[in-house]
N, C-alpha and C positions, 0 to 999 in steps of 0.2 A: 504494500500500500504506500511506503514513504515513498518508493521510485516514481510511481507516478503522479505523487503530489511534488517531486523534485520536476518530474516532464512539464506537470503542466504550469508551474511555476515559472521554469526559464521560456515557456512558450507566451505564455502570456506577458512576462514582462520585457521579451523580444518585442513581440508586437504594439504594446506600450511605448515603447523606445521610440522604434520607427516610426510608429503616427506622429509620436512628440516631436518627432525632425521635420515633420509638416507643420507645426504649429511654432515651433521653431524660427521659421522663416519669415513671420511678422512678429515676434516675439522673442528675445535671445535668450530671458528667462530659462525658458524650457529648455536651456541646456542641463538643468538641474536633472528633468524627468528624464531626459533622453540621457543621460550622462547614471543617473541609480536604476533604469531599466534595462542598460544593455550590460550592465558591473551584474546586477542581480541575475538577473538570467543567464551568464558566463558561469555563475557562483552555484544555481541552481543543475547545471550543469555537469559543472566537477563533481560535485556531491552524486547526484546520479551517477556517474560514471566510476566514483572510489563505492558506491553501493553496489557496483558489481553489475551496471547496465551495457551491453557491448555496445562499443562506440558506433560501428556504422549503421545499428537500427536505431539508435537514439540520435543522433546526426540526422538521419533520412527523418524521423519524424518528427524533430525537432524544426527542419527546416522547412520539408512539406505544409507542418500548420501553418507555421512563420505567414508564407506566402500565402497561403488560401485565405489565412483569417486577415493580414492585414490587406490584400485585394479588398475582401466582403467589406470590410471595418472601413478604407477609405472611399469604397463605392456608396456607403448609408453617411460617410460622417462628412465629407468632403465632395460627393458629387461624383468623382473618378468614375471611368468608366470602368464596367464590369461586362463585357460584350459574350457572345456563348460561345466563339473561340477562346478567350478566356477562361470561359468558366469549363470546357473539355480540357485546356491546360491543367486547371485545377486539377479536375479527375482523373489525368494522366499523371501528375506526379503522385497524386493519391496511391494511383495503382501501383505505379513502382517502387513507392515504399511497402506497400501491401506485399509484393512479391521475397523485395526485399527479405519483409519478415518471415515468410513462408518457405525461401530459402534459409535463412537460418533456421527455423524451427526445426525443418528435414537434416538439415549437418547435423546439429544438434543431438537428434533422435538417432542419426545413422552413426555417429560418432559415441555415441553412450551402447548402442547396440555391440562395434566392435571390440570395448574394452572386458564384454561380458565372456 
């Protein structure tokens, strides 16, 4: 359970960050937000990753949300387009993390199989 309240922690405060860098841009303030969202999410991160999460499924889905949520996030909060090549961008890197994790699962399984 802490792992993926570590994932969804540095996912969320990635995507915090990055809007803040829009808001940013009439605002210098918000180098504060954008400055403890992308520190905290790195942090969230490590932690994840000394808890024992393999780096390149937590990578793939760390980044995958990154992108889809802050699309959706600056398509409602900013106007940004969200067009439906886009939104199959989305669900193609979706999928590839999906696989991703479906190939590790298989190593995994075929890998704990051998050592028996």
């Amino acid at each position: 359970m802490t792992k993926w309240l570590y994932l969804v922690g540095a996912i969320l405060l990635e995507v915090s960050a990055t809007l803040s860098l829009r808001m940013m841009t009439e605002n210098f303030a918000w180098v504060v937000a954008v400055s403890i969202g992308y520190v905290g999410a790195f942090l969230c991160l490590a932690l994840l990753l000394r808890a024992g999460a393999p780096i390149g499924l937590t990578y793939g889905v760390w980044a995958a949300s990154g992108v889809a949520l802050t699309a959706v996030a600056a398509a409602l909060l900013f106007g940004d387009p969200l067009t439906w090549l886009m939104s199959l961008g989305i669900i193609v890197v979706i999928g590839g993390v999906l696989l991703v994790e479906i190939g590790a699962t298989t190593h995994r399984r075929t890998a704990s199989g051998a050592k028996q």
